[in-house]
GUBALO-644157 format. One record per residue (C-alpha): x, y, z; residue in one letter. Coordinates in Angstrom, 1 decimal, padded with zeros to 4 digits. Example, Ala and Ser with C-alpha at 12.3 -4.5 7.8 and 13.67 -1.06 7.14 Angstrom:
# residues 2
[[012.3, -004.5, 007.8], "A"] [[013.7, -001.1, 007.1], "S"] 
//
This chain:
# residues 279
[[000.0, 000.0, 000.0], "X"] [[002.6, 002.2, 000.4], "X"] [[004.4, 001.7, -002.5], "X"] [[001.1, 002.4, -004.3], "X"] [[000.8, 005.4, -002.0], "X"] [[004.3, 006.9, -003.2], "X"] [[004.1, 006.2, -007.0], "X"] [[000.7, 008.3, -007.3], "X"] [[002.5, 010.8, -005.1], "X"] [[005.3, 011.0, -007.9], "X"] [[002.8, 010.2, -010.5], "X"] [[001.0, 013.9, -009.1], "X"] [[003.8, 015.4, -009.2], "X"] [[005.4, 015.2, -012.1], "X"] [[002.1, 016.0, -013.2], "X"] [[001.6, 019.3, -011.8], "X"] [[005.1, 019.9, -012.0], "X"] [[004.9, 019.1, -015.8], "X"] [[001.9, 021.9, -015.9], "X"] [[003.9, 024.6, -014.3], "X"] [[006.7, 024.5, -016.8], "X"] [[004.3, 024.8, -019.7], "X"] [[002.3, 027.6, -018.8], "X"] [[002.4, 031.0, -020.0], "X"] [[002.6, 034.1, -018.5], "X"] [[-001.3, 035.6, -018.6], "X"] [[-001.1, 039.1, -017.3], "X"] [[-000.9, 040.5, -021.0], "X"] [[-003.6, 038.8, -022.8], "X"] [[-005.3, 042.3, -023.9], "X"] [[-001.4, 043.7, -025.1], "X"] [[-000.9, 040.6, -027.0], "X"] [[-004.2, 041.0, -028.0], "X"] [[-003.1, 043.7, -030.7], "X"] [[-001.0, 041.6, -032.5], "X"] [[-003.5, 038.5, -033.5], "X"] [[-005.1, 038.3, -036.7], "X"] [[-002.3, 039.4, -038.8], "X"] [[-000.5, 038.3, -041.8], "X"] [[002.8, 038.8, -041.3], "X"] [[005.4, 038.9, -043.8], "X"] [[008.3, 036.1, -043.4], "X"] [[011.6, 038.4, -043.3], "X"] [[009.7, 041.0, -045.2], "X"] [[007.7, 040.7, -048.6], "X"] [[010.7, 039.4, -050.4], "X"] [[010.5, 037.4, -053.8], "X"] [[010.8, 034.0, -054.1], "X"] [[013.4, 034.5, -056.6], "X"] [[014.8, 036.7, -054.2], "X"] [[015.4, 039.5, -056.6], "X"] [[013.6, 041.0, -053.7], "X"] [[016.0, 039.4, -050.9], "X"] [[014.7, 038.3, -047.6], "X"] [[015.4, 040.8, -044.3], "X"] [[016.6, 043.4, -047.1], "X"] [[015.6, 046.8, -046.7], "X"] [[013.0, 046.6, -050.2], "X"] [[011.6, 043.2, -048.5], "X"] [[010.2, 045.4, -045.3], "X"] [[009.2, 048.8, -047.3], "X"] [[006.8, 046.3, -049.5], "X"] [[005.5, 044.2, -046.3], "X"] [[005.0, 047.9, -044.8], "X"] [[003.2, 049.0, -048.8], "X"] [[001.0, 046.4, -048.5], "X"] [[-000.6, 046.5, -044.8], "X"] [[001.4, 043.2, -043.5], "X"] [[002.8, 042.5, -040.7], "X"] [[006.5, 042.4, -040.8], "X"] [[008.8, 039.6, -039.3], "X"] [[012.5, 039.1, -039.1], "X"] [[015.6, 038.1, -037.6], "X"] [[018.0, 039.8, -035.5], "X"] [[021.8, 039.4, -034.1], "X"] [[024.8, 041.1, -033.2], "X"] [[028.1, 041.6, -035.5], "X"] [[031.5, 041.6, -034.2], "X"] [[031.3, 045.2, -032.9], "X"] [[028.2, 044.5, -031.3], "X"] [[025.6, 046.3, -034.2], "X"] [[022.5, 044.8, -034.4], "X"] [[021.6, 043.8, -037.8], "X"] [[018.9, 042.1, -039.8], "X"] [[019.7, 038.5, -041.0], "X"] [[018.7, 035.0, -040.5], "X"] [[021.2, 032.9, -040.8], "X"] [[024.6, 032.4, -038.8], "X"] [[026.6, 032.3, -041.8], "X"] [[026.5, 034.1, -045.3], "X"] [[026.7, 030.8, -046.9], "X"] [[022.9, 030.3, -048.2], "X"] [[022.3, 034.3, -048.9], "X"] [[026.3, 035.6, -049.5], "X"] [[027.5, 032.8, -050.8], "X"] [[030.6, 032.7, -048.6], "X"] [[030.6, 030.8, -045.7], "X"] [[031.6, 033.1, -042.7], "X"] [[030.0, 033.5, -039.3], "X"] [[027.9, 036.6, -038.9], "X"] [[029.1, 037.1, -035.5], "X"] [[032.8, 037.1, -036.3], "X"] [[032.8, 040.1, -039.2], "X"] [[032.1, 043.4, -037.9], "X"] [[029.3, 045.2, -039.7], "X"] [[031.5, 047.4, -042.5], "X"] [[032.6, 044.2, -043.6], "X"] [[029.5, 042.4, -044.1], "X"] [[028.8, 045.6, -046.1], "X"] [[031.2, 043.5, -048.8], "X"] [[028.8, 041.1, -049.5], "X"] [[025.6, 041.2, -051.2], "X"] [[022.2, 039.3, -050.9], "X"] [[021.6, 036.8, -053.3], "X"] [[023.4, 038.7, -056.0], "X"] [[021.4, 041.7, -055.8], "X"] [[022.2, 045.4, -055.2], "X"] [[021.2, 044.8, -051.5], "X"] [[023.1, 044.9, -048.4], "X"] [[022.6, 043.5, -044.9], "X"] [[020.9, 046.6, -043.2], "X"] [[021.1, 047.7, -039.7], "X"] [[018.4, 047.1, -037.4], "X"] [[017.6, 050.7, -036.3], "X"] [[017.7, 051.8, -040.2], "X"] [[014.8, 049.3, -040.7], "X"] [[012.8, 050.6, -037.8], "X"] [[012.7, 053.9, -039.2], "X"] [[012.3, 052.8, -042.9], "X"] [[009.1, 050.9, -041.0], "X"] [[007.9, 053.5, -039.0], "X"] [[005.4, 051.9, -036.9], "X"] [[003.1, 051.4, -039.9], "X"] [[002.8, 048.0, -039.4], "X"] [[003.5, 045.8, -036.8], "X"] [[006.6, 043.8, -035.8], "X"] [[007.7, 040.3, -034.6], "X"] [[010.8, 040.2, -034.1], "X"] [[012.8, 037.2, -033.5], "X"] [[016.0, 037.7, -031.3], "X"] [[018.9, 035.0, -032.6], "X"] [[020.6, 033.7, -029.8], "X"] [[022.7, 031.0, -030.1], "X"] [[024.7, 031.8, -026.8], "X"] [[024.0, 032.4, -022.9], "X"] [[025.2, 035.9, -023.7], "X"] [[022.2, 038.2, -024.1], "X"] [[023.4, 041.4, -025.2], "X"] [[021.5, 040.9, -028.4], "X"] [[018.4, 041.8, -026.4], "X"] [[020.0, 044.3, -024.2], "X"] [[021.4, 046.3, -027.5], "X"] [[018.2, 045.6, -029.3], "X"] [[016.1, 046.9, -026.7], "X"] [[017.9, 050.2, -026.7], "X"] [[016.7, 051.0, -030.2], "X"] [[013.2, 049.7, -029.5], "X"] [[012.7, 052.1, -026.6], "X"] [[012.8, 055.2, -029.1], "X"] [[010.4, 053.1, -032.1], "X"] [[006.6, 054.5, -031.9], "X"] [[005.1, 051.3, -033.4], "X"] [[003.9, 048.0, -032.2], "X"] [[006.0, 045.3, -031.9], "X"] [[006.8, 042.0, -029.8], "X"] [[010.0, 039.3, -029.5], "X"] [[009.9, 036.0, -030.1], "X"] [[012.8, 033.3, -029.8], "X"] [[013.7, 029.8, -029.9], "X"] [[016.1, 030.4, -026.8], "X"] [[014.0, 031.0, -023.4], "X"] [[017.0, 032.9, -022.9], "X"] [[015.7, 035.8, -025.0], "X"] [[012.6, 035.8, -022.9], "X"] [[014.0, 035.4, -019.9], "X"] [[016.0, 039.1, -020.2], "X"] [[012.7, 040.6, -021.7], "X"] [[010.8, 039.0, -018.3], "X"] [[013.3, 040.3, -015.9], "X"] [[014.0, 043.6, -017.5], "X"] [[011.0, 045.0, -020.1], "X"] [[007.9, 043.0, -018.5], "X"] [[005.8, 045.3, -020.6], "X"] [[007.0, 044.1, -023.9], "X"] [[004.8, 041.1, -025.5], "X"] [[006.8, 038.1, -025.6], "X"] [[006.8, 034.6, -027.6], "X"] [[008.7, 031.1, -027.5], "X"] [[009.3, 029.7, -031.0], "X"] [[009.1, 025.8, -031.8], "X"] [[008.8, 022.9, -033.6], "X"] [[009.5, 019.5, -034.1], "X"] [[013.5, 020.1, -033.5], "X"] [[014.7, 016.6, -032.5], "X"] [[014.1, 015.0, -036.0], "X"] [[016.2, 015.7, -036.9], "X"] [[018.0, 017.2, -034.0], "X"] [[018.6, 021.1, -034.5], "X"] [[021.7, 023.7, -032.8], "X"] [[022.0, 022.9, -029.6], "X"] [[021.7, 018.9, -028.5], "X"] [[019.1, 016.6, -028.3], "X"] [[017.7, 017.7, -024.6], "X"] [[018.1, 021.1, -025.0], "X"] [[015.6, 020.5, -028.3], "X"] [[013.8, 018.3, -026.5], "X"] [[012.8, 020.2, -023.4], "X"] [[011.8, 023.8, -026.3], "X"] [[010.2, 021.7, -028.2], "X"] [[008.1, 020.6, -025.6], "X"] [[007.4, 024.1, -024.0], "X"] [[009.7, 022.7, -021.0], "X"] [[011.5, 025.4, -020.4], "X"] [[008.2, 028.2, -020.7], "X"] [[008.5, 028.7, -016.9], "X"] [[011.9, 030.3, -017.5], "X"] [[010.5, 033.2, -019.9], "X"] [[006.6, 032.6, -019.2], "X"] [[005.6, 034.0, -023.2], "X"] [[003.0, 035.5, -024.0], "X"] [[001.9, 033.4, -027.1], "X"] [[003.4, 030.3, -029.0], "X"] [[004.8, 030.5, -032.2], "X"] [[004.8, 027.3, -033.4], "X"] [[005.3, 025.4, -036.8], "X"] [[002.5, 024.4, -038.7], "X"] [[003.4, 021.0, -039.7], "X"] [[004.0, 019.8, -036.0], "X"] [[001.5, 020.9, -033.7], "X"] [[-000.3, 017.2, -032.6], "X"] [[002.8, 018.1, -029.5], "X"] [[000.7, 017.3, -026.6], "X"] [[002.5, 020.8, -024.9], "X"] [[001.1, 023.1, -027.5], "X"] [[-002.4, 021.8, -027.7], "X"] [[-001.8, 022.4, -024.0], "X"] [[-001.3, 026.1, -024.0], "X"] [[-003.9, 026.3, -026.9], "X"] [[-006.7, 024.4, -025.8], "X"] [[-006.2, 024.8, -021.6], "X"] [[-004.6, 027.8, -021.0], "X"] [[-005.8, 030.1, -024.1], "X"] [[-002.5, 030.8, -024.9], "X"] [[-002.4, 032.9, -028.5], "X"] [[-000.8, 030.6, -031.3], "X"] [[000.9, 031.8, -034.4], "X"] [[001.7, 029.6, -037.5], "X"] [[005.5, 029.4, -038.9], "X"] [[005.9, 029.7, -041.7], "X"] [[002.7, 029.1, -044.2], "X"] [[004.0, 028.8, -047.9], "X"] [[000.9, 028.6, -050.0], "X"] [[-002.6, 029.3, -050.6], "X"] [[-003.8, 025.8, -050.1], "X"] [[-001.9, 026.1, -046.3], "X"] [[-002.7, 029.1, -045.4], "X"] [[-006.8, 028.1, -045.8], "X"] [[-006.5, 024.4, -044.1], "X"] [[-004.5, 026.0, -041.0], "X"] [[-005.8, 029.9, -040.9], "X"] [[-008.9, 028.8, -038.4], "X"] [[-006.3, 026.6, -036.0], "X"] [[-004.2, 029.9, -035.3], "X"] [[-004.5, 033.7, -034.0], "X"] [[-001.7, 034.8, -036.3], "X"] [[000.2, 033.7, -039.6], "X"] [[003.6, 034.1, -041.0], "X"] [[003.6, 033.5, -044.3], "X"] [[006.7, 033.6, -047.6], "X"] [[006.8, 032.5, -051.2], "X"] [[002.8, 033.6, -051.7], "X"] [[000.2, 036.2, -051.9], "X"] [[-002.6, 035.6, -048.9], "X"] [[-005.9, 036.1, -050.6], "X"] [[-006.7, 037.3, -046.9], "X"] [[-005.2, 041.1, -047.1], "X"] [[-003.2, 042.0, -044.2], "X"] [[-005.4, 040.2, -041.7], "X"] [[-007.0, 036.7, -040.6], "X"] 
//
């Protein structure tokens, strides 16, 4: 009996334990409230072709033209300027293969973006070219412990007039924001990231991609991809805690209309939404 006893005492733990990891933070349903039901453009309204490059300066004026939403990447160069740009290398977009993080930002003025005329552009030069006419997700790169990517970041976002809100994969990101700008609307980004396994080890992937690790930067809504959310965690937040859930990243038509009604929010590339601007 009391064997029986102490296994349905663990059993109960573990169970309300696992339930306080997950859960969100809820004192900012109404401020997250602003950003749900938009279309937002997937590092800007670029081309396909990328004659229009993604997270280039002509990508966000045309998201901003057209009434979407705008989201994109940031991280820090070597002398610590906070630029717009997805990946950790220029291998895919520069055709080089050099970290981002180890050129400073006149020299990754060298390299252009898919073979255009563009250039990476600097964070605050895209929040003005924006200018709060449309609002911004912005998703905080972080492959470190080291968060003076949100710190720097934050610096220029005090002085921007618009709406906008963070996201990351790193609880890291959220974390800084929780302790230092509670006010700012927050979300954790996932997926299905042990198959196969993505940056940062199997348990690290693991414990994001099962909204583990949500009691370290308590988000304000889920951003998760489209193609993996039958995880047990996010139908969690969805369906018991009314968590807001936005859909990464949507790449046609025929998507967009099967998995618009399962989500507050869309990202979207590679396609024109007959849905203008909003959901």
């Amino acid at each position: 009996m009391k064997t029986l006893f102490f296994i349905f005492f663990l059993f109960l733990l573990f169970f309300c334990l696992y339930f306080y990891c997950i859960m969100p933070r809820f004192s900012r349903k109404k401020q997250v409230h602003k950003f749900m039901h938009h279309l937002f453009a997937h590092r800007g309204f670029f081309t396909p072709d990328q004659r229009i490059p993604e997270n280039s300066m002509p990508a966000f004026l045309a998201a901003a033209e057209n009434g979407y939403g705008i989201e994109m990447d940031i991280q820090l160069t070597k002398d610590n300027q906070v630029v717009v740009f997805h990946d950790h290398t220029l291998t895919r977009m520069c055709g080089i293969d050099l970290p981002v993080r180890e050129l400073t930002y006149e020299e990754l003025q060298k390299f252009p973006l898919a073979g255009t005329q563009e250039r990476i552009p600097l964070f605050k030069d895209v929040l003005k070219a924006v200018h709060g006419r449309v609002p911004l997700l912005v998703e905080i790169k972080l492959p470190t412990f080291r968060t003076l990517t949100c710190a720097l970041a934050d610096e220029l976002l005090r002085e921007y007039s618009g709406s906008y809100c963070i996201e990351s994969f790193n609880p890291l990101a959220l974390l800084w924001y929780r302790r230092h700008r509670k006010d700012v609307v927050r979300g954790q980004l996932s997926a299905n990231l042990t198959r196969p396994v993505a940056e940062g080890g199997y348990v690290l992937c693991f414990l994001v991609q099962h909204l583990l690790l949500n009691f370290i930067g308590r988000p304000d809504f889920i951003a998760y991809c489209y193609k993996d959310t039958q995880n047990v965690s996010f139908l969690l937040n969805k369906c018991l805690y009314k968590t807001p859930v936005f859909a990464w990243t949507v790449r046609s038509q025929e998507t967009f209309e099967k998995y618009q009604s399962k989500f507050d929010s869309v990202i979207f590339d590679s396609f024109v939404p007959t849905h203008k601007h909003s959901i």
